[in-house]
py3Dmol code that shows the C-alpha trace and the ligand (Angstrom):
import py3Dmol

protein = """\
ATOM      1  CA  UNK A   1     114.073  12.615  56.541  1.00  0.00           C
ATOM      2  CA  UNK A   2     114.258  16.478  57.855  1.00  0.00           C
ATOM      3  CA  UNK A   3     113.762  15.004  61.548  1.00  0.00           C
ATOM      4  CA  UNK A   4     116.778  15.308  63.446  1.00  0.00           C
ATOM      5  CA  UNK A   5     118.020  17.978  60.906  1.00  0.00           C
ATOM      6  CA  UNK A   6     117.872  20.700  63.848  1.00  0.00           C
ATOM      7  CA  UNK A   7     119.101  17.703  66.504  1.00  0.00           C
ATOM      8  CA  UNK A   8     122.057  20.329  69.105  1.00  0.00           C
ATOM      9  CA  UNK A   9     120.727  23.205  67.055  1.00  0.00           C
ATOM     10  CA  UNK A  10     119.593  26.308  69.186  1.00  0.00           C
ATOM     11  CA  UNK A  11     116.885  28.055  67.717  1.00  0.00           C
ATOM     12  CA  UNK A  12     115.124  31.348  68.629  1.00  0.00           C
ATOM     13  CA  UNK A  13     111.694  32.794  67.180  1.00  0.00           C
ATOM     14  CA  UNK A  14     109.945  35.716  67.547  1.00  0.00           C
ATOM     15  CA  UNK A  15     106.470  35.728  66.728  1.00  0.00           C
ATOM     16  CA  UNK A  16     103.323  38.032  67.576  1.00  0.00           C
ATOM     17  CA  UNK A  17     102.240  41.016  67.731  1.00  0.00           C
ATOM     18  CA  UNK A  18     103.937  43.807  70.238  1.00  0.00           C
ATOM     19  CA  UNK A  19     101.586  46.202  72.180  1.00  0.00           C
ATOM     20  CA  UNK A  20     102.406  49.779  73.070  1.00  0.00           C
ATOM     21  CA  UNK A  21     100.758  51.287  75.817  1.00  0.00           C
ATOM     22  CA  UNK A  22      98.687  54.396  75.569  1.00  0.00           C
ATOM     23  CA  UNK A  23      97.825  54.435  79.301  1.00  0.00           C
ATOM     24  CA  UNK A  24      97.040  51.376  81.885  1.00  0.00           C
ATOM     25  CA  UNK A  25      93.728  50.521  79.429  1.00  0.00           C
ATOM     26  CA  UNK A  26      94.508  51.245  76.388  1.00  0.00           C
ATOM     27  CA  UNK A  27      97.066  50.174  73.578  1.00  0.00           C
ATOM     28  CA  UNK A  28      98.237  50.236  69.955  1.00  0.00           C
ATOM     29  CA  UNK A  29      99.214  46.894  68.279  1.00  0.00           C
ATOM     30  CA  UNK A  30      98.626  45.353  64.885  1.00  0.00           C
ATOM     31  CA  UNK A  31      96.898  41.658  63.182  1.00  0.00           C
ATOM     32  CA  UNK A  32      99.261  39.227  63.601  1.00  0.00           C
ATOM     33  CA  UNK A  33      98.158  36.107  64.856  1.00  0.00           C
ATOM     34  CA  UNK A  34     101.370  34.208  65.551  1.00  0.00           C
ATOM     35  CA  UNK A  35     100.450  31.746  63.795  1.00  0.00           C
ATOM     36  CA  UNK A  36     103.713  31.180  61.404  1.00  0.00           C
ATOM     37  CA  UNK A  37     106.159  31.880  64.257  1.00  0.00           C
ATOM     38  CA  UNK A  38     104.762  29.499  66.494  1.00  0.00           C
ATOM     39  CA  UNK A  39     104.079  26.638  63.424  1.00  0.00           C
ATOM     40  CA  UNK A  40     108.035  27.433  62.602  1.00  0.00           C
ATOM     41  CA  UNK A  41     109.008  26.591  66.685  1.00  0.00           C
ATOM     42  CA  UNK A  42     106.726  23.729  66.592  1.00  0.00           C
ATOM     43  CA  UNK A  43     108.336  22.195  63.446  1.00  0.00           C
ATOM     44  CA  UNK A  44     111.608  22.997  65.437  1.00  0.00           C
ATOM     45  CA  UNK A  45     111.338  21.657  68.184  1.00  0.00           C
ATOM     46  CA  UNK A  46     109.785  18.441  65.968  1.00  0.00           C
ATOM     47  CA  UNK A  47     113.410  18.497  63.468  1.00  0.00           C
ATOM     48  CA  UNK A  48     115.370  17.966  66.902  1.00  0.00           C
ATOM     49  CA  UNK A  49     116.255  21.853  67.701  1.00  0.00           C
ATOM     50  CA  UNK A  50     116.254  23.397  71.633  1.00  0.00           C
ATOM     51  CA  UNK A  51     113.746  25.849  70.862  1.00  0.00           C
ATOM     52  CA  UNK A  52     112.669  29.398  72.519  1.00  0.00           C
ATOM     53  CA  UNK A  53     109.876  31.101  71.586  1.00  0.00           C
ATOM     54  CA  UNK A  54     109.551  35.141  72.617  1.00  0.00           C
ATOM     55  CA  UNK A  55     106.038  36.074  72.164  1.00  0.00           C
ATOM     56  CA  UNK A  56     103.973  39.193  72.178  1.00  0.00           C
ATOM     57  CA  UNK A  57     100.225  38.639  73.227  1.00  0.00           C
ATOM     58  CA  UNK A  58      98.957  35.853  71.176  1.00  0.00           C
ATOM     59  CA  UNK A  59      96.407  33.251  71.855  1.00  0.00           C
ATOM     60  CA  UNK A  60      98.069  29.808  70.658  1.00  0.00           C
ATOM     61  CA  UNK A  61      98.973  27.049  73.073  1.00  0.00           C
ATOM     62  CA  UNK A  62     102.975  26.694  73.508  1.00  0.00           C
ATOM     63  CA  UNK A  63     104.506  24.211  71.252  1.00  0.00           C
ATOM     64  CA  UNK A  64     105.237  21.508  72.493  1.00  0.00           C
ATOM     65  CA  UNK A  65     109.307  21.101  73.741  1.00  0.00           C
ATOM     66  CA  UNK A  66     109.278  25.172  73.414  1.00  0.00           C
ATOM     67  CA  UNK A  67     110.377  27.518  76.449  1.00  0.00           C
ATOM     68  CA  UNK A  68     108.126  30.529  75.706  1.00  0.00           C
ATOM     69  CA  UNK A  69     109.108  33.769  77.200  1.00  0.00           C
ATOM     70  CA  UNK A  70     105.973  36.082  77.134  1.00  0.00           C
ATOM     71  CA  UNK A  71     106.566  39.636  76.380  1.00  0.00           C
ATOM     72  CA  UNK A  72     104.072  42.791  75.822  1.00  0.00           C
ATOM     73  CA  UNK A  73     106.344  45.725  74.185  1.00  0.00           C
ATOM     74  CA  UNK A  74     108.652  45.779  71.241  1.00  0.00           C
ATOM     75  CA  UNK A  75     111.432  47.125  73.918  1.00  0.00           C
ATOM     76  CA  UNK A  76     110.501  43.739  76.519  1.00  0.00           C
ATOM     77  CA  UNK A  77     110.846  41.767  72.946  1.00  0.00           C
ATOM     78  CA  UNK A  78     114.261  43.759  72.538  1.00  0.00           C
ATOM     79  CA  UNK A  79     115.649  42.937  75.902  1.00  0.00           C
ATOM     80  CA  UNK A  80     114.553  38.923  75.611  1.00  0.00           C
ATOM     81  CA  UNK A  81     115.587  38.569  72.052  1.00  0.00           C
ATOM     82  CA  UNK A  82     119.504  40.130  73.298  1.00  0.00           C
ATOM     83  CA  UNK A  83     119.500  37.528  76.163  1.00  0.00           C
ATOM     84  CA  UNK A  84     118.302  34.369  74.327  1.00  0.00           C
ATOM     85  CA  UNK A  85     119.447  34.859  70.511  1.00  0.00           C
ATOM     86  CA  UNK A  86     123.545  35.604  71.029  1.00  0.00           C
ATOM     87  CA  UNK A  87     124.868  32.977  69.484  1.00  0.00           C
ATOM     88  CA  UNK A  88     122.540  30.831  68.676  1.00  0.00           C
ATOM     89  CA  UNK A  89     122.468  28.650  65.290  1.00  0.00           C
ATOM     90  CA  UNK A  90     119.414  30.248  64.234  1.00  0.00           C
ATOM     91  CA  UNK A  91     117.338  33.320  64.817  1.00  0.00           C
ATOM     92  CA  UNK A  92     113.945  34.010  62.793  1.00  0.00           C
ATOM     93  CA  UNK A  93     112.219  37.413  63.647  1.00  0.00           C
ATOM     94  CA  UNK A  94     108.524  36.355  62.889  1.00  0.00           C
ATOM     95  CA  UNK A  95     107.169  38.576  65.159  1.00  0.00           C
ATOM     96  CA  UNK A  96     105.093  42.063  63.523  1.00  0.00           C
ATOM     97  CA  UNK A  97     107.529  44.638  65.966  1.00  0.00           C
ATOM     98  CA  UNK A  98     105.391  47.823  66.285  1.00  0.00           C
ATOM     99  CA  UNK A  99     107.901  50.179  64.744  1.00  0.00           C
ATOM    100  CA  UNK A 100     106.898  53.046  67.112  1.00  0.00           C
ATOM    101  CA  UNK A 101     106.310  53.144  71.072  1.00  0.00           C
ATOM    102  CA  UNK A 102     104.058  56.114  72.656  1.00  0.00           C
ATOM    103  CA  UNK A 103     106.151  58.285  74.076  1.00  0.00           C
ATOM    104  CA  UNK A 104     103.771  60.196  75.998  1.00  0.00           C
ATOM    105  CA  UNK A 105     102.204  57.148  77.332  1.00  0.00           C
ATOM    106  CA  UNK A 106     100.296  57.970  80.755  1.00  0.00           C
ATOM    107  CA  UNK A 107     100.530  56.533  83.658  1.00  0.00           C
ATOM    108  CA  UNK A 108      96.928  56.907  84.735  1.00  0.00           C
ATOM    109  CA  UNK A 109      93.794  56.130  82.849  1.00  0.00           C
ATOM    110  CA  UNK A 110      93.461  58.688  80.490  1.00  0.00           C
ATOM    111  CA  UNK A 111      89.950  61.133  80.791  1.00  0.00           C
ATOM    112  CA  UNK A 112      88.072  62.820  78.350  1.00  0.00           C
ATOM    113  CA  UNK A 113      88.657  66.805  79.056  1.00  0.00           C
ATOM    114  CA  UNK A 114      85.355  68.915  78.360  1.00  0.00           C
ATOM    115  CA  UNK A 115      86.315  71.774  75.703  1.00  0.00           C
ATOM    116  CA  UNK A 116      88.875  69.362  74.370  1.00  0.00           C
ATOM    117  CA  UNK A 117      87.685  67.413  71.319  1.00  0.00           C
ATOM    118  CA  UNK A 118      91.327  65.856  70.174  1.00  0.00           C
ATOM    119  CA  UNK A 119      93.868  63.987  72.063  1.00  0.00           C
ATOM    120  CA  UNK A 120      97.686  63.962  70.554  1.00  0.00           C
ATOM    121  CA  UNK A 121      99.618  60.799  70.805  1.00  0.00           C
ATOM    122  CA  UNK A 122     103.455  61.048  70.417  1.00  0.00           C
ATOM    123  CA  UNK A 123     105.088  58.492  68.857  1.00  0.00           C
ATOM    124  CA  UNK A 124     109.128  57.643  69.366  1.00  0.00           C
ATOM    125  CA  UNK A 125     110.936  54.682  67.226  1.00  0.00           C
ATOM    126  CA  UNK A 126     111.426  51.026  68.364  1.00  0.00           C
ATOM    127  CA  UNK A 127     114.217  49.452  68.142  1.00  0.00           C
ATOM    128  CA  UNK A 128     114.982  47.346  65.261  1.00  0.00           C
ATOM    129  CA  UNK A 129     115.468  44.063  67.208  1.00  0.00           C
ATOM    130  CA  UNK A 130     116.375  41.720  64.271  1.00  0.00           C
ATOM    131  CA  UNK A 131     118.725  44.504  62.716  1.00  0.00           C
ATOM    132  CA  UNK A 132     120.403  44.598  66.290  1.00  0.00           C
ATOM    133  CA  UNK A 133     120.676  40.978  66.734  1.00  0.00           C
ATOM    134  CA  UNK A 134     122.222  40.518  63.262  1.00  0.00           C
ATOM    135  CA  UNK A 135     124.722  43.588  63.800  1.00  0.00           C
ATOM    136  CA  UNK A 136     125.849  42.140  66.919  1.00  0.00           C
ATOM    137  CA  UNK A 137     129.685  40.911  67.760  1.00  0.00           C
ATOM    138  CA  UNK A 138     127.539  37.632  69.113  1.00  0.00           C
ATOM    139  CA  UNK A 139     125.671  37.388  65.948  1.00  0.00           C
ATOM    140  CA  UNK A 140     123.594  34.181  65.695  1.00  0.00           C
ATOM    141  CA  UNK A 141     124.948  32.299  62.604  1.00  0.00           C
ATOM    142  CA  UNK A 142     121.784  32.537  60.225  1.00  0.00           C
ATOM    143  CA  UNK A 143     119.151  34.966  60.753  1.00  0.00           C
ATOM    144  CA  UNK A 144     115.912  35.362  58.674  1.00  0.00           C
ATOM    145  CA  UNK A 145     113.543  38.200  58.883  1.00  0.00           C
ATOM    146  CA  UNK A 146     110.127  38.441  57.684  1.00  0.00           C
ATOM    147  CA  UNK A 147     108.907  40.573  55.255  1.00  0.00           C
ATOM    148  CA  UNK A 148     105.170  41.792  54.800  1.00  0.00           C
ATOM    149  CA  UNK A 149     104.234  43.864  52.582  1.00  0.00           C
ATOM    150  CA  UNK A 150     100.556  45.350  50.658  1.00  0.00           C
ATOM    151  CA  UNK A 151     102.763  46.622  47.513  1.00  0.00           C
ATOM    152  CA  UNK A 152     106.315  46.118  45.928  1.00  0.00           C
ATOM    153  CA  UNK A 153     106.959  42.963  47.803  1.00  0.00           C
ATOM    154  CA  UNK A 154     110.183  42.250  46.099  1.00  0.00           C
ATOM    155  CA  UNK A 155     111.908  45.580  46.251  1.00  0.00           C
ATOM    156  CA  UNK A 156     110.944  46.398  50.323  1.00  0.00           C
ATOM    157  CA  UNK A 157     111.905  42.477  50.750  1.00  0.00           C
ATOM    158  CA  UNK A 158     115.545  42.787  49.296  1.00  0.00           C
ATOM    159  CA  UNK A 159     115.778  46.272  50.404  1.00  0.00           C
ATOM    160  CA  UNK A 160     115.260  44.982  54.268  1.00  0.00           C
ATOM    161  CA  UNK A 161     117.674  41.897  53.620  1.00  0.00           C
ATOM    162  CA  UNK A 162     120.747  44.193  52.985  1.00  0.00           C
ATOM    163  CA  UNK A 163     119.388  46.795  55.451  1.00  0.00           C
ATOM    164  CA  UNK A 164     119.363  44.729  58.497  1.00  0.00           C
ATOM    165  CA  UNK A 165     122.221  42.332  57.407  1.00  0.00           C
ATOM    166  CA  UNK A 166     119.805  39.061  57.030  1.00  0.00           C
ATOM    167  CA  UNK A 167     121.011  35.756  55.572  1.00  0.00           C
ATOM    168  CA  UNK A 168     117.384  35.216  54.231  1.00  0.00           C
ATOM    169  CA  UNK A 169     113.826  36.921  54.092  1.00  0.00           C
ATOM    170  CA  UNK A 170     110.783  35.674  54.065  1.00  0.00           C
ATOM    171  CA  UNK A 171     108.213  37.879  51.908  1.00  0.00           C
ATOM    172  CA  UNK A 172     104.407  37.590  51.455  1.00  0.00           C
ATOM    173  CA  UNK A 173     101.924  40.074  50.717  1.00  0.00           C
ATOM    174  CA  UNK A 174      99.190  40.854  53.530  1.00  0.00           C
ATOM    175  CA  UNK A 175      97.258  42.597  50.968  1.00  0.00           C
ATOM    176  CA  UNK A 176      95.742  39.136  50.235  1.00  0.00           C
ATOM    177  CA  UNK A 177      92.731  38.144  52.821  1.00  0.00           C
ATOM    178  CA  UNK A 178      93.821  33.924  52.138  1.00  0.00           C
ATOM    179  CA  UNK A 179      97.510  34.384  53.061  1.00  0.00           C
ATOM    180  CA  UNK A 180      99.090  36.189  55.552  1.00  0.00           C
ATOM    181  CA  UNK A 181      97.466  37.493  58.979  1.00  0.00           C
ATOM    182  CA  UNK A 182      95.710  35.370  60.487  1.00  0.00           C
ATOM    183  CA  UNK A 183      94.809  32.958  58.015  1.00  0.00           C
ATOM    184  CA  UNK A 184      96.275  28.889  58.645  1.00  0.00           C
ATOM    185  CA  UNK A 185      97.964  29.232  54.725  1.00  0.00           C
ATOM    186  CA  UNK A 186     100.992  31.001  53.510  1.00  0.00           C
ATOM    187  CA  UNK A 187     102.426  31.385  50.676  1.00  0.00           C
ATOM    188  CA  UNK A 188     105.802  33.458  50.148  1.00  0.00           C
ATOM    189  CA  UNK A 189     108.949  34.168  48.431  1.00  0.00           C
ATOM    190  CA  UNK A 190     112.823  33.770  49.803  1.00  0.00           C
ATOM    191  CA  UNK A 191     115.556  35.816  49.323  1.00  0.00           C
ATOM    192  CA  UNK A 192     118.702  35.005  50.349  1.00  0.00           C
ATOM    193  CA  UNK A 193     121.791  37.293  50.873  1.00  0.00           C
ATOM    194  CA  UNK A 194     123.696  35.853  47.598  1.00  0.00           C
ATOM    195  CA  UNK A 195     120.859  36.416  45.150  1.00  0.00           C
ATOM    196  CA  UNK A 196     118.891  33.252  45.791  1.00  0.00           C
ATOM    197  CA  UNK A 197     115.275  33.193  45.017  1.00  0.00           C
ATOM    198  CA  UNK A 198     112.251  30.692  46.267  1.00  0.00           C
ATOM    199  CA  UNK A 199     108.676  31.086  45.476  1.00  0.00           C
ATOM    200  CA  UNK A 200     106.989  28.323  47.655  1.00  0.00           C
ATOM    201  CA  UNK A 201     104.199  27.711  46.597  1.00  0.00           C
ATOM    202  CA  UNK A 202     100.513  28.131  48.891  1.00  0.00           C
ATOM    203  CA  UNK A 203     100.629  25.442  52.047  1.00  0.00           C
ATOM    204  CA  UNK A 204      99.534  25.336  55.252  1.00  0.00           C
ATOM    205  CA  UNK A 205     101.767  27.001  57.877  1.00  0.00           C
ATOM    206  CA  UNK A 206     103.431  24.084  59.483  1.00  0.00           C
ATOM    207  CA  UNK A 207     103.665  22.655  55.621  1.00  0.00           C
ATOM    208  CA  UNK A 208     105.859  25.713  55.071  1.00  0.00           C
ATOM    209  CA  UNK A 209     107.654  26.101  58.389  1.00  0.00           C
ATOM    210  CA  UNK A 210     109.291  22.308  57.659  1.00  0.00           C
ATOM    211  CA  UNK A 211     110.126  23.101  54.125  1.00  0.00           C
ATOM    212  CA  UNK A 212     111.519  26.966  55.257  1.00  0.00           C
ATOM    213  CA  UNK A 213     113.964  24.777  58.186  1.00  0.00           C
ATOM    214  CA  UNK A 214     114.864  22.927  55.454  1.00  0.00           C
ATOM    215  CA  UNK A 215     116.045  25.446  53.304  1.00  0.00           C
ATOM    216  CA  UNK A 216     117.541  27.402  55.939  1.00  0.00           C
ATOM    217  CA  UNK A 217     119.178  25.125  57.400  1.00  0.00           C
ATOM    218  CA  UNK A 218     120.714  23.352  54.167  1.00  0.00           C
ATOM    219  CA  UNK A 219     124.651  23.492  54.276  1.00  0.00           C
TER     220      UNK A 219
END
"""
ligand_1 = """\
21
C5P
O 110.917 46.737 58.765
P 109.879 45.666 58.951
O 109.127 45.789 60.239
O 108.968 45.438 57.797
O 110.803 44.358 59.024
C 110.242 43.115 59.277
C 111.263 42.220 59.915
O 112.033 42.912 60.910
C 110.617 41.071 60.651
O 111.526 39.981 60.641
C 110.438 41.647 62.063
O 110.313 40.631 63.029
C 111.719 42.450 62.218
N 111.598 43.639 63.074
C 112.248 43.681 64.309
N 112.168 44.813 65.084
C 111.476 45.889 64.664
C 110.807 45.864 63.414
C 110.879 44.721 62.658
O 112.876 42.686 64.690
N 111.412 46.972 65.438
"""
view = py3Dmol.view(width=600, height=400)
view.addModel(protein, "pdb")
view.setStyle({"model": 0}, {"cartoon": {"style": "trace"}})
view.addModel(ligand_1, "xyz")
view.setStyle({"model": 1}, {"stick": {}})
view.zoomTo()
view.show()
């Protein structure tokens, strides 16, 4: 059985969405739900593992046996990822990390000027948390990123993998309305960094979180 296969294992997930302020009422984010990060610290927690979840704005119940550090911004995700994940056995970046922040972001509720019929937001680059955490002299010792894509699934998945030094990527296509966002099933493909390849086959998310453990975890 897969239950204690986590048992003095420390885990950390990201999961969520991130949101980027545009001004104190206003925001850009994107669809995830959270559901396959949180169903991969529930199964976790469940296979024996001290678990921390870092979460954008989602609205699923904590896990149970998870510590859940709440976060709103891809930089607050940044800053709790680089205190939790440092050496831990296992980091998975579920999370969909806006890749851009507003950099004119205003402090004030924003107001419609008469005469003016556009309003120009500047965007400035996130950092690439899971890149970060895997280039780090603490590096966790497995890290898996996430990979969705609408087109070319394989080649952006094993393009990221090398990219941002991964051990193993998880890649599904969001172009598909019964997998993916917000929707209870998954059903991906893993690379891993020596060639490996896994098609798993369409399950429910906690289905899959067990059986991805598993295979990360294996040796
Ligand atoms: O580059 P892309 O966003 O598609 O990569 C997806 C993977 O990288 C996911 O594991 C996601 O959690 C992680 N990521 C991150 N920080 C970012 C962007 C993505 O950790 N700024």
């Amino acid at each position: 059985s897969d239950a204690a296969l986590l048992s003095g294992k420390r885990v950390v997930i990201t999961a969520g969405p991130t949101r980027e302020a545009i001004d104190p009422v206003r925001y850009l984010t994107n669809h995830s739900s959270g559901k396959m990060g949180y169903a991969l610290a529930d199964q976790a927690a469940r296979m024996g593992a001290d678990v921390t979840l870092i979460s954008g704005p989602v609205t699923l119940p904590t896990p149970t046996n998870v510590t859940r550090i709440n976060v709103t911004s891809a930089r607050e995700m940044a800053q709790a990822a680089e205190k939790s994940a440092l050496r831990a056995d296992l980091f998975i970046g579920a999370a969909a990390v806006a890749d851009y922040h507003v950099a004119n972001a205003e402090t004030q509720k924003h107001k419609k000027q008469s005469g003016q019929t556009g309003w120009t937001l500047q965007l400035a680059e996130n950092p690439d948390i899971i890149a970060r955490i895997a280039r780090h002299e603490q590096r966790p010792g497995i890290v898996v990123g996430f990979a969705a894509e609408t087109a070319d699934v394989v080649h952006y998945a094993q393009d990221k993998l090398q990219r941002k030094n991964l051990d193993w990527i998880v890649a599904n296509d969001v172009s598909r309305s019964d997998i993916g966002f917000n929707s209870d099933d998954n059903q991906v493909v893993v690379f891993g960094r020596d060639g490996q390849q896994f098609d798993l086959p369409q399950q429910s998310k906690s289905q899959l979180a067990g059986a991805l453990l598993a295979l990360f975890m294996k040796d």
